[in-house]
Gaussian input, Z-matrix of N, CA and C with variables (Angstrom, degrees):
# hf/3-21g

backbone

0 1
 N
 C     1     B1
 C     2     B2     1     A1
 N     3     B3     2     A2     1     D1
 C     4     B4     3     A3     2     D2
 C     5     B5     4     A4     3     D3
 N     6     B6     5     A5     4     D4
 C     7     B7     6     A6     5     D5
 C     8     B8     7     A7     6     D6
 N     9     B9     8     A8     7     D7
 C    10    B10     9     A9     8     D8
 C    11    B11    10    A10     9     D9
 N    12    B12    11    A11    10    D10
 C    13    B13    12    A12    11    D11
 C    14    B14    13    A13    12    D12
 N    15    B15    14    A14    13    D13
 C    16    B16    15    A15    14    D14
 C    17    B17    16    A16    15    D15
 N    18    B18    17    A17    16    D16
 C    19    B19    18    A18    17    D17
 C    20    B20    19    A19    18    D18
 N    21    B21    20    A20    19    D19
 C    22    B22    21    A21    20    D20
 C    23    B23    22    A22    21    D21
 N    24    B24    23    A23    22    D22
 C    25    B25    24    A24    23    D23
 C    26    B26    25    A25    24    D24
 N    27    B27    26    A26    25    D25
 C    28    B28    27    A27    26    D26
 C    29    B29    28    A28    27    D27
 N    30    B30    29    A29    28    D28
 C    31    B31    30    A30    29    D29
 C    32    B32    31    A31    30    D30
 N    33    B33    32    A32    31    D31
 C    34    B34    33    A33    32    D32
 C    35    B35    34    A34    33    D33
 N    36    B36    35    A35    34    D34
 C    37    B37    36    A36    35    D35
 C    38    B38    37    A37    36    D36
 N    39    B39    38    A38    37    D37
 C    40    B40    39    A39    38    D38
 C    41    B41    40    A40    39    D39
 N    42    B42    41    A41    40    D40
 C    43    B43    42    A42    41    D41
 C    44    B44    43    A43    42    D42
 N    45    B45    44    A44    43    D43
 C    46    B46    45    A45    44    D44
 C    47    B47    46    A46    45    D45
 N    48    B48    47    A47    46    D46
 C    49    B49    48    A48    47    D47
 C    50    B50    49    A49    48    D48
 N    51    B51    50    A50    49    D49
 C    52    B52    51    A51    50    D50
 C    53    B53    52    A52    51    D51
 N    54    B54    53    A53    52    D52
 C    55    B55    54    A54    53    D53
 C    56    B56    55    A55    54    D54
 N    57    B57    56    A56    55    D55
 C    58    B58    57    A57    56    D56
 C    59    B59    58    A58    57    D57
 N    60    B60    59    A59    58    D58
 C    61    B61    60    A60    59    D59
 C    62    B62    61    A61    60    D60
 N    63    B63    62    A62    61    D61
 C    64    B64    63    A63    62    D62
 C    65    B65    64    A64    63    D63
 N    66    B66    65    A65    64    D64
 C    67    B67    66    A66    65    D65
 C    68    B68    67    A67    66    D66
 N    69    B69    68    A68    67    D67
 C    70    B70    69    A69    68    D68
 C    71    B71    70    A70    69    D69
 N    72    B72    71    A71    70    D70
 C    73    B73    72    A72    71    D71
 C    74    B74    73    A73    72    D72
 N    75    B75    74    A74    73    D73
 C    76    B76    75    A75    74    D74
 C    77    B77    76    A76    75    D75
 N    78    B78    77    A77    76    D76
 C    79    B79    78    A78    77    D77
 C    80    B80    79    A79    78    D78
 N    81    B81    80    A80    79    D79
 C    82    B82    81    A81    80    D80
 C    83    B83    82    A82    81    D81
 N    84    B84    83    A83    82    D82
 C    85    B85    84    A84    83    D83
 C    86    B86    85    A85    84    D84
 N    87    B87    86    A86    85    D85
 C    88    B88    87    A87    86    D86
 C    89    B89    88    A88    87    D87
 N    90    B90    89    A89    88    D88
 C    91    B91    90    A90    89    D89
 C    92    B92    91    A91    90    D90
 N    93    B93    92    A92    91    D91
 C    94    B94    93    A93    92    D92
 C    95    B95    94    A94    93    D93
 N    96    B96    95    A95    94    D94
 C    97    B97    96    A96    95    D95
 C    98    B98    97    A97    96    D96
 N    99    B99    98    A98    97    D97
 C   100   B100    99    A99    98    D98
 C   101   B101   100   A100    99    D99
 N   102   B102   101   A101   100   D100
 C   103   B103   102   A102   101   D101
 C   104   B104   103   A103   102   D102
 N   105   B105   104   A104   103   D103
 C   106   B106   105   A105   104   D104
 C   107   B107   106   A106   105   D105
 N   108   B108   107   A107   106   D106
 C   109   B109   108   A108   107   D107
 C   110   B110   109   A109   108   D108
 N   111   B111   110   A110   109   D109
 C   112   B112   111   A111   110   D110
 C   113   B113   112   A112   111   D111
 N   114   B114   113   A113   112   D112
 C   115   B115   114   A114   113   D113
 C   116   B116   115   A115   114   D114
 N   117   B117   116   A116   115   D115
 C   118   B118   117   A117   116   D116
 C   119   B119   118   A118   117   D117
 N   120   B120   119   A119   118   D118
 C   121   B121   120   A120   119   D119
 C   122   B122   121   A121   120   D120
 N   123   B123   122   A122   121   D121
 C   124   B124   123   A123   122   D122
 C   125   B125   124   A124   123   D123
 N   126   B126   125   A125   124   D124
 C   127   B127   126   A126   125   D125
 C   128   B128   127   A127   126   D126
 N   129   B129   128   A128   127   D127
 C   130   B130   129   A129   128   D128
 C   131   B131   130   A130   129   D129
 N   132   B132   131   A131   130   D130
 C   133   B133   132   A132   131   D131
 C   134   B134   133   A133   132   D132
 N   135   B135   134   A134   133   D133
 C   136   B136   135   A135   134   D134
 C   137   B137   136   A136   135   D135
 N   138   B138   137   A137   136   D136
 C   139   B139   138   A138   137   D137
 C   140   B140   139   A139   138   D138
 N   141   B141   140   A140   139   D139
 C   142   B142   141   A141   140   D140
 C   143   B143   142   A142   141   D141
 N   144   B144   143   A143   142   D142
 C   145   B145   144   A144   143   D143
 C   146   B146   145   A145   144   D144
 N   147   B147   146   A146   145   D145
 C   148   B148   147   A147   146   D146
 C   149   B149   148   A148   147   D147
 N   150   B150   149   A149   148   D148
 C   151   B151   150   A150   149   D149
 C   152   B152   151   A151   150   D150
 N   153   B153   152   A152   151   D151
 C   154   B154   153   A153   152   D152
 C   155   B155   154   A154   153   D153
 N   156   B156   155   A155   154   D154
 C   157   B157   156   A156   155   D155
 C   158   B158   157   A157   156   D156
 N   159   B159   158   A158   157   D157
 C   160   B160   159   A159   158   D158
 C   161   B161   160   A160   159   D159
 N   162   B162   161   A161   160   D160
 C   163   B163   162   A162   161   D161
 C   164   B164   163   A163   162   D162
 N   165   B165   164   A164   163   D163
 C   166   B166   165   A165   164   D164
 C   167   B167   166   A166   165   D165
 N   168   B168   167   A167   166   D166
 C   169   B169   168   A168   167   D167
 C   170   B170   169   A169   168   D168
 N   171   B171   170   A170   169   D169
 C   172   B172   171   A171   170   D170
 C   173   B173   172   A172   171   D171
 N   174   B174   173   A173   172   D172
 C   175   B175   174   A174   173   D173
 C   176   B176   175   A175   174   D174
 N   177   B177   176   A176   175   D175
 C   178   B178   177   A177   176   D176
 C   179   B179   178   A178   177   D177
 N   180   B180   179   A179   178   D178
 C   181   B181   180   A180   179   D179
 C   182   B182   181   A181   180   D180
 N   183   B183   182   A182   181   D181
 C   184   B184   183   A183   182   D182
 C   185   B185   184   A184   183   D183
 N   186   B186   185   A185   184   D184
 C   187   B187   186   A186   185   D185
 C   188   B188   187   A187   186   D186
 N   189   B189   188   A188   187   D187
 C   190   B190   189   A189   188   D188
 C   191   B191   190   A190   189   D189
 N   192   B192   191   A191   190   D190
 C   193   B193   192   A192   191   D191
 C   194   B194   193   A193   192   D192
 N   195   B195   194   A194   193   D193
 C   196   B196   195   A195   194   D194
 C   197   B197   196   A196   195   D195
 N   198   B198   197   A197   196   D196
 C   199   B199   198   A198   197   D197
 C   200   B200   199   A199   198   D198
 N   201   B201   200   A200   199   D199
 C   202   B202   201   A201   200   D200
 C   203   B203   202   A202   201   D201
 N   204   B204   203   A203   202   D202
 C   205   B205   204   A204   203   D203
 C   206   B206   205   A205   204   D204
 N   207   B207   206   A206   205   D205
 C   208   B208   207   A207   206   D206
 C   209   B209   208   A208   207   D207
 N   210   B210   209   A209   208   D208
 C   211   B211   210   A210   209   D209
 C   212   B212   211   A211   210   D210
 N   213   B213   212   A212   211   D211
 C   214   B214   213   A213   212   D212
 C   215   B215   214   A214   213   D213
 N   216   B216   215   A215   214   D214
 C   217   B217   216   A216   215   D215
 C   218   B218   217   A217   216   D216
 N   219   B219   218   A218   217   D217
 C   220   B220   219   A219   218   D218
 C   221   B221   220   A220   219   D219
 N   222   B222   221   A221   220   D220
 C   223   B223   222   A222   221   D221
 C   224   B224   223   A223   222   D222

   B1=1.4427
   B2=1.5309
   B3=1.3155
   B4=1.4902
   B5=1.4975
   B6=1.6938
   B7=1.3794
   B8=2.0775
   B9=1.2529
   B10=1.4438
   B11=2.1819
   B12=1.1528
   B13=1.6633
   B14=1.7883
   B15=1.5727
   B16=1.4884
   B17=1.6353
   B18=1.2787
   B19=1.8965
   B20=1.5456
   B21=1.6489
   B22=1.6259
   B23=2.2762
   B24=0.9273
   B25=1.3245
   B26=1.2492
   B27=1.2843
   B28=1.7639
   B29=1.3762
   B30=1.8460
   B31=1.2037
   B32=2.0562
   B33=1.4443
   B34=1.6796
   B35=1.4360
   B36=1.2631
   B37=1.7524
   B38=1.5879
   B39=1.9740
   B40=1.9346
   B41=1.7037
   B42=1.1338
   B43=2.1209
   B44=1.2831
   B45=1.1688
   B46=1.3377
   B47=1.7075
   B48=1.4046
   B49=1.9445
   B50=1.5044
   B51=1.2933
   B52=1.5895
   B53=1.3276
   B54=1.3182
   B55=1.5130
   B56=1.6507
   B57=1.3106
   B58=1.4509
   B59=1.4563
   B60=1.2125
   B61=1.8092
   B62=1.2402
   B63=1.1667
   B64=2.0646
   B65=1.5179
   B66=1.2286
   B67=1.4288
   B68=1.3888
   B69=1.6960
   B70=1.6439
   B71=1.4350
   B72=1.4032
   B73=1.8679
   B74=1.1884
   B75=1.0756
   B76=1.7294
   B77=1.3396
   B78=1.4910
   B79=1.5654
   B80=1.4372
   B81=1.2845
   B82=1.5094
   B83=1.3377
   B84=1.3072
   B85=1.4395
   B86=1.3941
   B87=1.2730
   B88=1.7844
   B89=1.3603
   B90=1.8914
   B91=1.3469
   B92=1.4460
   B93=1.8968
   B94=1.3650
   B95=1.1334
   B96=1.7370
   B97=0.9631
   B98=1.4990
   B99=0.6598
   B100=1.8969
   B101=1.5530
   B102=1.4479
   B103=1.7118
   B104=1.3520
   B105=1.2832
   B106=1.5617
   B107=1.8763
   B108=1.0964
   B109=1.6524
   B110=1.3632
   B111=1.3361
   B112=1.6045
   B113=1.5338
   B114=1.3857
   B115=1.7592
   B116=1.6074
   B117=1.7289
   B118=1.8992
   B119=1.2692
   B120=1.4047
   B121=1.7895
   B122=1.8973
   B123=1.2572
   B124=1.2619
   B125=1.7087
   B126=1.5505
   B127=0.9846
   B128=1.5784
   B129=1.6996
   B130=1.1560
   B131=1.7095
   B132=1.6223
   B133=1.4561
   B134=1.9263
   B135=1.3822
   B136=1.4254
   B137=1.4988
   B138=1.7208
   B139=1.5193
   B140=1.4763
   B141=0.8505
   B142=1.8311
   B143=1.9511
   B144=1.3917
   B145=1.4695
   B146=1.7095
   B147=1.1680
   B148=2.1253
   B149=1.2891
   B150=1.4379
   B151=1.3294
   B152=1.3787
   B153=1.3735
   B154=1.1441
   B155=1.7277
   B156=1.2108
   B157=1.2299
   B158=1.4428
   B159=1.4729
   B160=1.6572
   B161=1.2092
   B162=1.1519
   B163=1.3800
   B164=1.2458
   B165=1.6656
   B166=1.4399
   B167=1.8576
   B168=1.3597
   B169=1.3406
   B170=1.4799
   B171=1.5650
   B172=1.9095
   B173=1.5209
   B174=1.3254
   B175=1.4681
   B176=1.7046
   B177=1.3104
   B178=1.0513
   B179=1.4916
   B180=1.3939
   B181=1.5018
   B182=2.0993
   B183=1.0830
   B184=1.4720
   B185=1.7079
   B186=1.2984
   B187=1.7342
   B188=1.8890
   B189=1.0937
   B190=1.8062
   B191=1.7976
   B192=1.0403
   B193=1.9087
   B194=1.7881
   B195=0.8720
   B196=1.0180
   B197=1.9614
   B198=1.1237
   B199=1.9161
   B200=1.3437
   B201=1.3952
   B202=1.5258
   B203=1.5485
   B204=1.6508
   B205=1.4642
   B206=1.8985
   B207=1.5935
   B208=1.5444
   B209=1.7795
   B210=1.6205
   B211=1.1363
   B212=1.5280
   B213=1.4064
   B214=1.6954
   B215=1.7169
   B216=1.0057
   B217=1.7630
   B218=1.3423
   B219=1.0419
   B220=1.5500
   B221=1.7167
   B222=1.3737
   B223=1.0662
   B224=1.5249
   A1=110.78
   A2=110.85
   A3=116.39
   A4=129.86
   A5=128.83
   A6=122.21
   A7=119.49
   A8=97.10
   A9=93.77
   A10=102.69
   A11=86.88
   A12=78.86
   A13=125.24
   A14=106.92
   A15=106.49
   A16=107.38
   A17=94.32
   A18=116.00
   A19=91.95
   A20=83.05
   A21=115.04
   A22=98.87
   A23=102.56
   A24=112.28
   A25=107.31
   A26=124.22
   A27=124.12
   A28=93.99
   A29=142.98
   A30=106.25
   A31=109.49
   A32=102.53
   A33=110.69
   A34=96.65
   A35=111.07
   A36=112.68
   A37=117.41
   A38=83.62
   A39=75.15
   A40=112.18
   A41=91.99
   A42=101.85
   A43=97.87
   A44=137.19
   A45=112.84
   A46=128.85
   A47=91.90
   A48=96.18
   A49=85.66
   A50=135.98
   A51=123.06
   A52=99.35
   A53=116.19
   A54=110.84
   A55=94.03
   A56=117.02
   A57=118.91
   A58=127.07
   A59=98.17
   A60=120.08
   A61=109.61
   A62=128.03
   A63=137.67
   A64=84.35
   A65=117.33
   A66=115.57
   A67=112.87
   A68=100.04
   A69=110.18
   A70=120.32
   A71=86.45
   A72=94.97
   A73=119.74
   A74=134.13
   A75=135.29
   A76=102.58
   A77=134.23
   A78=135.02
   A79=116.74
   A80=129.25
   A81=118.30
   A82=122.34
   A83=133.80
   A84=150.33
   A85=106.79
   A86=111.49
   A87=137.15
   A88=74.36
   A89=123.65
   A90=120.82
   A91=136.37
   A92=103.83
   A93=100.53
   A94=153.24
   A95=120.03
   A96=119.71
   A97=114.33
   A98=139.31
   A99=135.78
   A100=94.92
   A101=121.98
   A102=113.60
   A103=99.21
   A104=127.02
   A105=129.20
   A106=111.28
   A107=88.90
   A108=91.02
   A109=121.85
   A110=122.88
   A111=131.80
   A112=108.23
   A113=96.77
   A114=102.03
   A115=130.94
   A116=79.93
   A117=79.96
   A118=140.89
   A119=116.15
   A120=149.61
   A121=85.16
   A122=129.18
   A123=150.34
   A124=93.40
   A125=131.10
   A126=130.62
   A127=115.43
   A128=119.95
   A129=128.61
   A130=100.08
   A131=113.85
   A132=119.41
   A133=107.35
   A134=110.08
   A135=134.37
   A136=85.68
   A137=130.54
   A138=106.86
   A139=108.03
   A140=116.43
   A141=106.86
   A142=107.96
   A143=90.60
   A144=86.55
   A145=99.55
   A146=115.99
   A147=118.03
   A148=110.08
   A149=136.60
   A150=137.94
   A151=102.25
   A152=128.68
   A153=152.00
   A154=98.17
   A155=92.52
   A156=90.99
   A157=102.88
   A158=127.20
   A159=130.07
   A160=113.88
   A161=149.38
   A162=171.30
   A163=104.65
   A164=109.88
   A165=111.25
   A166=109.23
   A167=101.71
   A168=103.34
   A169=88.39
   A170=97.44
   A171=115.16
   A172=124.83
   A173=112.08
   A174=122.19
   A175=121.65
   A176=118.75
   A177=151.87
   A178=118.69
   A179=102.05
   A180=131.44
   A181=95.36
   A182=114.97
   A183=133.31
   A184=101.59
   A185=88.07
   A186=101.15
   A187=100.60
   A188=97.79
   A189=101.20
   A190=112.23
   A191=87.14
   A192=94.86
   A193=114.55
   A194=111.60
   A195=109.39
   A196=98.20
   A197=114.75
   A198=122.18
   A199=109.36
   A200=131.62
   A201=123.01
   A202=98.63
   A203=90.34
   A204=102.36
   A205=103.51
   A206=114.01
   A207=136.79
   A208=78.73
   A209=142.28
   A210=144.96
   A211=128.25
   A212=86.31
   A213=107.49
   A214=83.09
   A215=123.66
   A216=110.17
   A217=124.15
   A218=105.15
   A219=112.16
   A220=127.28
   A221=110.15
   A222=108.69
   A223=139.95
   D1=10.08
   D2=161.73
   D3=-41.07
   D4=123.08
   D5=-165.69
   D6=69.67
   D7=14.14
   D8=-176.57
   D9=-90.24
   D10=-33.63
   D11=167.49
   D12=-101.63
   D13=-15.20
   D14=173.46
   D15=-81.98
   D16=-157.62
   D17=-164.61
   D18=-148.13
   D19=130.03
   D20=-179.24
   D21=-61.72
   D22=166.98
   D23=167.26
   D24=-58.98
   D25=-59.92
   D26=-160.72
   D27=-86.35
   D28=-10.80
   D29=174.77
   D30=-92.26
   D31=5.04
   D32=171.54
   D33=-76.69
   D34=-61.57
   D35=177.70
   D36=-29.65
   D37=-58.70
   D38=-174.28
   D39=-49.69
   D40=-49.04
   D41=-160.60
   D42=-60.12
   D43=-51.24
   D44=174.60
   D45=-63.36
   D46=-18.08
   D47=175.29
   D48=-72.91
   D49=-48.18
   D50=-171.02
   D51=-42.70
   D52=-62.38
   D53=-130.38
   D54=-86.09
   D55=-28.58
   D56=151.07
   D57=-18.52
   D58=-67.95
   D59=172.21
   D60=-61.33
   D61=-48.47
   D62=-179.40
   D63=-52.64
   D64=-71.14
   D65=-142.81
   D66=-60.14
   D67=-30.61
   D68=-178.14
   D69=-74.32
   D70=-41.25
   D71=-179.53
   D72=-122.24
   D73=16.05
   D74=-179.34
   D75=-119.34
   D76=-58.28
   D77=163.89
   D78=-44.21
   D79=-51.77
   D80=166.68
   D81=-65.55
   D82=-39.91
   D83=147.54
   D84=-16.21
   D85=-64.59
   D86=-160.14
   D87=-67.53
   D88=-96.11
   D89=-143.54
   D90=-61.82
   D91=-7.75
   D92=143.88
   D93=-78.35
   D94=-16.13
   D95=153.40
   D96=-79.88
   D97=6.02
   D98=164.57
   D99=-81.77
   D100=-34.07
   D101=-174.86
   D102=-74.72
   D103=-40.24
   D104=-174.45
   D105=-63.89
   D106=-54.79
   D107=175.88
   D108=-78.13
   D109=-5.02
   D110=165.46
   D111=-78.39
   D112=-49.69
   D113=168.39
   D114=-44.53
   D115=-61.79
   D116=167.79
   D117=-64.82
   D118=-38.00
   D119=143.64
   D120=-21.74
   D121=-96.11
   D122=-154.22
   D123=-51.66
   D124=-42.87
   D125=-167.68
   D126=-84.48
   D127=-28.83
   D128=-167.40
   D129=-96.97
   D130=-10.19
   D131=-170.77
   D132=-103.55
   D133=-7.19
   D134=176.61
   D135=-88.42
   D136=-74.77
   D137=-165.44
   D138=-61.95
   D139=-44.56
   D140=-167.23
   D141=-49.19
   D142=-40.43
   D143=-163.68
   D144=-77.94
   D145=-16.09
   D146=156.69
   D147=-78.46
   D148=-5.66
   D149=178.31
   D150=-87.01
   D151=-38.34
   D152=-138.74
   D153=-98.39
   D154=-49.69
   D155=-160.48
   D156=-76.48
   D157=-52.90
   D158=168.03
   D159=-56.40
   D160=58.86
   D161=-87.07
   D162=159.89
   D163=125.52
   D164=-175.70
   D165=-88.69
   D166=-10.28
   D167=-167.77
   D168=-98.76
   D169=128.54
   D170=157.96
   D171=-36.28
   D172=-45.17
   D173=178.51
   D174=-70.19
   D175=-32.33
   D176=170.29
   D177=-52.92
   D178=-68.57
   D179=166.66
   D180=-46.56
   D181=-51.34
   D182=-161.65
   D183=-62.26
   D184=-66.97
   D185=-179.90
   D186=-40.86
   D187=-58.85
   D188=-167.32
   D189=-46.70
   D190=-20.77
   D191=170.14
   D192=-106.23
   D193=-1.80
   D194=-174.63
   D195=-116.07
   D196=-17.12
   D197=158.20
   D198=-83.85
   D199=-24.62
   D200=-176.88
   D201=-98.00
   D202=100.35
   D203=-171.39
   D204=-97.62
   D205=15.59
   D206=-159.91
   D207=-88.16
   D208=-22.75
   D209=179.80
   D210=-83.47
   D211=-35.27
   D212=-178.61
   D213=-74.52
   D214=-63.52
   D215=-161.08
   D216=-80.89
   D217=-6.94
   D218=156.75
   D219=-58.20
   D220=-35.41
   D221=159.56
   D222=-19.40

C-alpha cells in the first residue's frame, strides 16, 4: 500500500505549475475587477447619497446621512 496517501513527483509539479498560473493570471484578473466594481459601487453610492440629499422629503434628506457611513469612520 506504498504511495497510496503521498503524491508522485509530476503530480507536485503539476500543482505547483497550477498554482503558478492562478497566481499569475487569476489573482490579477480577480483584483481588477473588484477595482472596477468597487469604483462603480463608490460612484453609483456618491449619486444616490446627492439624490438623497436634494430631496424634497425631510426623511429622505435624513436617510442620506444616516447611509454615508464615510462620517461615522472618520471619527
Amino acid at each position: 500500500m506504498q504511495g497510496k496517501w503521498g503524491a508522485t513527483d509530476a503530480e507536485v509539479g503539476e500543482q505547483d505549475s497550477r498554482g503558478a498560473v492562478f497566481l499569475r493570471k487569476t489573482v490579477p484578473e480577480s483584483a481588477a475587477q473588484i477595482k472596477v466594481i468597487a469604483k462603480s459601487f463608490q460612484d453609483m453610492m456618491g449619486r444616490l447619497l446627492v439624490m438623497l440629499a436634494q430631496h424634497t422629503d425631510a426623511n429622505l434628506r435624513f436617510l442620506a446621512v444616516r447611509l454615508d457611513f464615510n462620517q461615522h469612520y472618520r471619527r
